[in-house]
PASE-104777 format. One record per residue (C-alpha): residue number from 0; residue in one letter; x, y, z. Coordinates in steps of 0.1 Angstrom, whole numbers, plus 5000, padded with zeros to 4 digits. Example, Ala and Ser with C-alpha at 12.3 -4.5 7.8 and 13.67 -1.06 7.14 Angstrom:
> 0|A|5123|4955|5078
> 1|S|5137|4989|5071
This chain:
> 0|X|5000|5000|5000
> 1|X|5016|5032|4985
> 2|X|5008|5062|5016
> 3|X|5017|5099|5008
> 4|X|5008|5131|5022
> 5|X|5005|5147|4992
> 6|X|4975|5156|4965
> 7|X|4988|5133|4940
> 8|X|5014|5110|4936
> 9|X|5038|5115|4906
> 10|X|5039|5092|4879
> 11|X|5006|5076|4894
> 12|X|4972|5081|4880
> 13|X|4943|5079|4902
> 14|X|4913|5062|4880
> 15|X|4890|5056|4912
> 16|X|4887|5076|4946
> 17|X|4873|5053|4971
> 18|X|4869|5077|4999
> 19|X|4877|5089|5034
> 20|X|4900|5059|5052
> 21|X|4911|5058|5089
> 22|X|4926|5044|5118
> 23|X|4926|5051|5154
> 24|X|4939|5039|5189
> 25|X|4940|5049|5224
> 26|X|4970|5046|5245
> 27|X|4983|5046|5277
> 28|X|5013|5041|5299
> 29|X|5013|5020|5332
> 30|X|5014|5037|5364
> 31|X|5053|5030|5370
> 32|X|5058|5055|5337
> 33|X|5039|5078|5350
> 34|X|5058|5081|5379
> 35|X|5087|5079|5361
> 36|X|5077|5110|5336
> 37|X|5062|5127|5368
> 38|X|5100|5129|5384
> 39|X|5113|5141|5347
> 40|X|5092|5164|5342
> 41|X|5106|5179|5377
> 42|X|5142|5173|5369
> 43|X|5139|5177|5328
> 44|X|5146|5153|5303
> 45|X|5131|5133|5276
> 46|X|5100|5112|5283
> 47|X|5114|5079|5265
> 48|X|5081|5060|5276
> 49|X|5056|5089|5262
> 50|X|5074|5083|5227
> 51|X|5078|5044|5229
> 52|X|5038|5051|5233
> 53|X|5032|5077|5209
> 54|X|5055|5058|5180
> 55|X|5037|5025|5192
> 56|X|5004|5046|5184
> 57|X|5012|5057|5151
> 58|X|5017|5021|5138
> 59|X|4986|5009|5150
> 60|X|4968|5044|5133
> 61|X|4983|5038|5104
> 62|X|4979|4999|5103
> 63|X|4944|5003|5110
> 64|X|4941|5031|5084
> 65|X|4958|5002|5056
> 66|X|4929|4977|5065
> 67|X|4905|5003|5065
> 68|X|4917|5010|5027
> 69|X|4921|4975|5012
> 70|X|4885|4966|5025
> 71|X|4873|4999|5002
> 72|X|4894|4981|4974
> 73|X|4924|5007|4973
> 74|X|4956|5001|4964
> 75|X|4972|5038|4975
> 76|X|4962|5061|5006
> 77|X|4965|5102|4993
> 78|X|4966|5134|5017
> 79|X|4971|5112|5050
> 80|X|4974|5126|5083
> 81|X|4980|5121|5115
> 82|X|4961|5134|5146
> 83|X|4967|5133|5185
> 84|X|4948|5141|5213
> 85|X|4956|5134|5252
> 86|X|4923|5118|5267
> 87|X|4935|5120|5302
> 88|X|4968|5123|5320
> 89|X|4991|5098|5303
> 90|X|4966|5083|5275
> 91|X|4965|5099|5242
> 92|X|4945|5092|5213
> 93|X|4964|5090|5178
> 94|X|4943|5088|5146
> 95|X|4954|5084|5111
> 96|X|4934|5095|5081
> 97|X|4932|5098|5042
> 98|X|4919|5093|5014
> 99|X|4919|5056|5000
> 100|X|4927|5058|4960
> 101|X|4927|5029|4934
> 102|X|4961|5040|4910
> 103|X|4976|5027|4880
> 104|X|5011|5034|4868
């Protein structure tokens, strides 16, 4: 599955436009992370277990997204996106959307 941010994808044609595609997931970090982040965000530093989470997210979107578009029939996803939100302290929401396209070379 060909994914791009983009309009159009060069040196593709899009013959069919299948229509809005996405994927979503919510996250969250056990309480031992939190506590962990809660002492970094005191002393400073990067929040390694926030961005294991968040990268784990974005797969999951995504993946989700991909299934979402080969059930439509699509073989390419145009204009995708990615979204977050926090829910609640130390759960975030990531969603991944597009537009599921049918190309040909």
């Amino acid at each position: 599955m060909l994914i791009v941010t983009t309009d159009q994808i060069v040196g593709k044609e899009i013959v069919e436009v299948k229509g809005l595609v996405r994927g979503s997931t919510v996250r969250s970090k056990n309480i031992g992370k939190d506590i962990g982040a809660a002492l970094k965000g005191v002393v400073g530093g990067e929040l390694t277990g926030y961005n294991e989470m968040l990268t784990e997210a974005r797969q999951i979107a995504i993946g989700r997204m991909v299934e979402d578009a080969k059930s439509k029939g699509a073989n390419a996803i145009v204009g995708m996106r990615l979204m977050s939100s926090a829910v609640m302290s130390g759960a975030a929401e990531m969603v991944a959307y597009g537009t599921a396209v049918v190309i040909h070379d």
